[in-house]
DRENZA-128061 format. One record per residue (C-alpha): residue number from 1; x, y, z. Coordinates in steps of 0.02 Angstrom, whole numbers, padded with zeros to 5 digits. Example, Ala and Ser with C-alpha at 12.3 -4.5 7.8 and 13.67 -1.06 7.14 Angstrom:
NODE pos      u      v      w
NODE   1  00615 -00225  00390
NODE   2  00684 -00053  00357
This chain:
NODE pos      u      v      w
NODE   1 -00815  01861  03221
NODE   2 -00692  01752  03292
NODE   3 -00764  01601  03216
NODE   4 -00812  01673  03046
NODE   5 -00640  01706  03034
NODE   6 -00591  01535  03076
NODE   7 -00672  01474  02948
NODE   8 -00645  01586  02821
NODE   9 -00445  01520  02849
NODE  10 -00490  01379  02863
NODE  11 -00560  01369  02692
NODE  12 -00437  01459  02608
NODE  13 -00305  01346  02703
NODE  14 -00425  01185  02634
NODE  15 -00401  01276  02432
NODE  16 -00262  01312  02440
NODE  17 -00214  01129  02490
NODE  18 -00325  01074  02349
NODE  19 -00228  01187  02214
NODE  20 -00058  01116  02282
NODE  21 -00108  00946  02241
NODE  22 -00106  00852  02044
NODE  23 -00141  00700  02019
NODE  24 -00079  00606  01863
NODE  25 -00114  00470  01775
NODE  26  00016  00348  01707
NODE  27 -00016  00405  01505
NODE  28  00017  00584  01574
NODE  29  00156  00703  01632
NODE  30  00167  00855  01678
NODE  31  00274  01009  01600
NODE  32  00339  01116  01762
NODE  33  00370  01316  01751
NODE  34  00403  01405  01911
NODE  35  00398  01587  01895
NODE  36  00353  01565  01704
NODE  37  00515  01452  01688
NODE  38  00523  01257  01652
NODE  39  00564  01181  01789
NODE  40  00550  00984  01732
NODE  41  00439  00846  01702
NODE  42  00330  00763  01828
NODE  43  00236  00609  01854
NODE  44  00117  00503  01855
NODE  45  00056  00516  02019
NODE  46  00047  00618  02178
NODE  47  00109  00799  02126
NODE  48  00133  00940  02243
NODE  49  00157  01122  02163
NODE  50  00168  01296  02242
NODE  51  00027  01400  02230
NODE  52  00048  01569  02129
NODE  53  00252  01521  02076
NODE  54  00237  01337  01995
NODE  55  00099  01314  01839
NODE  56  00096  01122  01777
NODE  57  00010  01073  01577
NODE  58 -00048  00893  01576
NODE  59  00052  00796  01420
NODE  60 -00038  00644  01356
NODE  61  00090  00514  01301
NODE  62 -00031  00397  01218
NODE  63 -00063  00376  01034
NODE  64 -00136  00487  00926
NODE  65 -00265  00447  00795
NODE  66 -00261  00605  00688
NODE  67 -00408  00602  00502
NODE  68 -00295  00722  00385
NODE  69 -00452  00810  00297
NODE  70 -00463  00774  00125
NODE  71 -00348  00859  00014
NODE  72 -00368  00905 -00196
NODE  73 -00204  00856 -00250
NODE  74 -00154  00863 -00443
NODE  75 -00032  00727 -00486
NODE  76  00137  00732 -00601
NODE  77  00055  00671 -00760
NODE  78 -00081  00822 -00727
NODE  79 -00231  00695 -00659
NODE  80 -00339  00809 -00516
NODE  81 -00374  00673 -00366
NODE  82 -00440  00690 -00183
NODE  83 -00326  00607 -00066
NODE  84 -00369  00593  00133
NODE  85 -00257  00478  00265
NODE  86 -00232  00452  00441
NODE  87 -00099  00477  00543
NODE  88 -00032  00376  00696
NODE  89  00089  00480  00823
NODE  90  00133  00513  01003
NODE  91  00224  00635  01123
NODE  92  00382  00571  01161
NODE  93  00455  00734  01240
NODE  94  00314  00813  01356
NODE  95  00422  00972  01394
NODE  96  00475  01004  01186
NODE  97  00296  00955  01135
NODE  98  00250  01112  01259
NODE  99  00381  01236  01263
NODE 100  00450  01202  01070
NODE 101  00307  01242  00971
NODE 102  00087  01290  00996
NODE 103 -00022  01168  01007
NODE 104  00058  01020  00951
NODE 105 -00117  00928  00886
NODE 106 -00146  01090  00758
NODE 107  00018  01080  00707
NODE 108  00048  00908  00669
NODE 109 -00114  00908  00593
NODE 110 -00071  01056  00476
NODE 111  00107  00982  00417
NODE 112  00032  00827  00376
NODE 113 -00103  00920  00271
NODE 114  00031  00995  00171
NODE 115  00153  00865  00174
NODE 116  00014  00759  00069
NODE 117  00019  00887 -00059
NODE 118  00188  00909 -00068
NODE 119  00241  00720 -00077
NODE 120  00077  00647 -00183
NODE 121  00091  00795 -00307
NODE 122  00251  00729 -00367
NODE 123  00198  00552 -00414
NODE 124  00090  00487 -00554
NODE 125 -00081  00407 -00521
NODE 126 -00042  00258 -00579
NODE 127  00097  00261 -00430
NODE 128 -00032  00331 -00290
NODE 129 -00143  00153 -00317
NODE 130 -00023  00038 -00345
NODE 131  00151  00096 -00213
NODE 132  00015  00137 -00092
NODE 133  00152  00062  00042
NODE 134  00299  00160 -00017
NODE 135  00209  00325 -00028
NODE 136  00151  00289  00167
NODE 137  00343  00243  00211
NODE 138  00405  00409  00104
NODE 139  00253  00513  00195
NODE 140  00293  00429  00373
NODE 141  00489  00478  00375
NODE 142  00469  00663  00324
NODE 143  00342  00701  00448
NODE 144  00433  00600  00577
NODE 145  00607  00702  00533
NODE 146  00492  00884  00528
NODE 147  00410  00831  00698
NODE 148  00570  00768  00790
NODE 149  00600  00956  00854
NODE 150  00439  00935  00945
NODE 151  00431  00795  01040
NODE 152  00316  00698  00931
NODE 153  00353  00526  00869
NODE 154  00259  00505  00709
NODE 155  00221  00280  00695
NODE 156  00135  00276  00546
NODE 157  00054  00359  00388
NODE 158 -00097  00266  00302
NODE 159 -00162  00338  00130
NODE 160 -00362  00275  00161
NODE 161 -00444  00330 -00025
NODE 162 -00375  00413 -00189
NODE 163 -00533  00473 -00284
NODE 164 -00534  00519 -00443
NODE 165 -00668  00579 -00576
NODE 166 -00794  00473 -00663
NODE 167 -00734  00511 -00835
NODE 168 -00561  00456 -00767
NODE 169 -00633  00281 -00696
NODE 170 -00687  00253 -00880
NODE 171 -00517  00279 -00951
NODE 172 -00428  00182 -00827
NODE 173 -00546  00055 -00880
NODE 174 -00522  00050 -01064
NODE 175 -00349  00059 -01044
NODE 176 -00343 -00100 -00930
NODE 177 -00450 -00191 -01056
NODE 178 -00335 -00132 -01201
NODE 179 -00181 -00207 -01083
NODE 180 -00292 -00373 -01053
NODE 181 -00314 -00382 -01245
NODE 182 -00140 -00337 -01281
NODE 183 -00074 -00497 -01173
NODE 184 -00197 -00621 -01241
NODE 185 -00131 -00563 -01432
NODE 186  00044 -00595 -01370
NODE 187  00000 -00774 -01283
NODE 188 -00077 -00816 -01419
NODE 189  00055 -00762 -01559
NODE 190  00179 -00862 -01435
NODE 191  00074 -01024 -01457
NODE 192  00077 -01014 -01644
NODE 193  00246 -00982 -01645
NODE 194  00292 -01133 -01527
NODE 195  00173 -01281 -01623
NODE 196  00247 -01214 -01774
NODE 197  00438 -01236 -01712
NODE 198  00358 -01401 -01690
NODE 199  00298 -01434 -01846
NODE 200  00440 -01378 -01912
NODE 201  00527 -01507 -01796
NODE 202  00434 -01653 -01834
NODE 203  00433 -01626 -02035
NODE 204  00614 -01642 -02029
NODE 205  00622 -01802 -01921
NODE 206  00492 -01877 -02035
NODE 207  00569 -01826 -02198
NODE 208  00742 -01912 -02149
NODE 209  00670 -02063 -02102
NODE 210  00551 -02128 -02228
NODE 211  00503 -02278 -02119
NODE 212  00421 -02148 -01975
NODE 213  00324 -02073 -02120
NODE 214  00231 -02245 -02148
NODE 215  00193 -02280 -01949
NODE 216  00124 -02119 -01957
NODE 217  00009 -02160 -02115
NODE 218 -00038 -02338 -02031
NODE 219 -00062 -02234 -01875
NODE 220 -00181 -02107 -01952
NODE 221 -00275 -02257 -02057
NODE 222 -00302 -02361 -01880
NODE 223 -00378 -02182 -01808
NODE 224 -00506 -02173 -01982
NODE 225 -00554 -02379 -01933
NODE 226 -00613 -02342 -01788
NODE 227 -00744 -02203 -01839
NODE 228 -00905 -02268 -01878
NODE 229 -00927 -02234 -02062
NODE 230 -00959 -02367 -02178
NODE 231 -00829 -02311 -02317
NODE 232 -00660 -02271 -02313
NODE 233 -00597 -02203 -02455
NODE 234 -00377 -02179 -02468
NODE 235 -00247 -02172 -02566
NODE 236 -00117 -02300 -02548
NODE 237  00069 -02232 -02574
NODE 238  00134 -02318 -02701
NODE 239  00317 -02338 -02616
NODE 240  00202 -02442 -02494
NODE 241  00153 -02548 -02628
NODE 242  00302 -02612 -02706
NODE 243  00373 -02627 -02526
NODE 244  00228 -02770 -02493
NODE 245  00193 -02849 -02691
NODE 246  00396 -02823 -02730
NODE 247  00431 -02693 -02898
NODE 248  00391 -02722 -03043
NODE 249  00490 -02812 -03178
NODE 250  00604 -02899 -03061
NODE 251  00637 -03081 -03048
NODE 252  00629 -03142 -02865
């Protein structure tokens, strides 16, 4: 009886060694509470507690990669999208993150959830897929000011897709194509309107200097020699004319 007895304590002695002892690693800490109060942080490493008065919860510090579910969302200009992101955060207060609110990973996830709504349903679409960045900047500092209570440090926000109907695709479409067509009318009425301001330009110049207007017609009768017709046919100004044979009923 004697020995049974020894060994009975000495296995108790052996657990209750084993319950004393944590272990933690150097992403963890954890949150103290002796007699159901907190009592402080510990680790990582070797942690000795006191069986039946001290309780420890393990705290992982690293980050978290948290899928907000996807979320039906209907936009200022009344467009009904499906929105989903991801969200990048960590504990940066182990004791808040346990004492301050319940479970931390359901809450976070849930504010973010709603958050998306909140923040998405007040821009246009045109806005959600083209200020994709802003909306993640506006998204990341309201859940990082709503999660600061808790401990949590919120990195990033990432919108990943915006999906919208199939008869919506189509009118996005037709209204870029209407924009395309829009700028090639304008290019095009900008072209007209700059050769004839030059035109415009060089009628002027040649109709104040009446020798210019000849080069040009020599220039434009050495361009018709060099085609390979047989027969040219033009008219010869008649200003040209007397310039070359002298006028007409004047004594040289």
């Amino acid at each position: 009886m004697t020995l049974i007895a020894s060994l009975v304590a000495a296995a108790l002695l052996v657990l209750l060694a084993v319950s004393m002892v944590r272990v933690l690693r150097e992403y963890e800490r954890g949150v103290v509470f002796t007699l159901g109060r907190f009592s402080g942080v510990k680790g990582p490493g070797l942690i000795i507690l006191i069986p039946l008065v001290q309780q420890m919860v393990r705290v992982d510090l690293r980050t978290v990669v948290l899928d907000v579910p996807t979320q039906d969302i209907i936009s200022r200009d009344n467009v009904s999208v499906k929105v989903n992101a991801v969200l990048y955060f960590r504990v940066v207060d182990a004791d808040r993150a346990v004492i301050q609110v319940e479970q931390y990973m359901d809450a976070t996830s849930q504010l973010a959830q709603t958050t998306l709504r909140s923040v998405l349903g007040k821009h246009e679409l045109d806005e959600m897929l083209s200020e994709r960045d802003k909306l993640n900047a506006d998204l990341q500092e309201i859940l990082d000011r709503q999660t600061e209570d808790w401990g949590i440090k919120v990195a990033n926000v990432e919108i990943k897709h915006v999906d919208i109907d199939e008869s919506m695709v189509r009118a996005i479409a037709r209204q870029a194509e209407a924009e395309r067509n829009r700028r090639a009318r304008i290019i095009n009425a900008e072209g007209e309107q700059q050769a004839a301001e030059k035109l415009v330009e060089a009628a002027h110049v040649l109709a104040s200097t009446p020798e210019a207007m000849q080069l040009r017609y020599l220039s434009t009768l050495y361009d018709i020699a060099g085609d390979k017709t047989s027969t040219i046919v033009f008219p010869v100004p008649i200003d040209l004319l007397r310039r070359v044979f002298g006028q007409p009923g004047k004594e040289e």
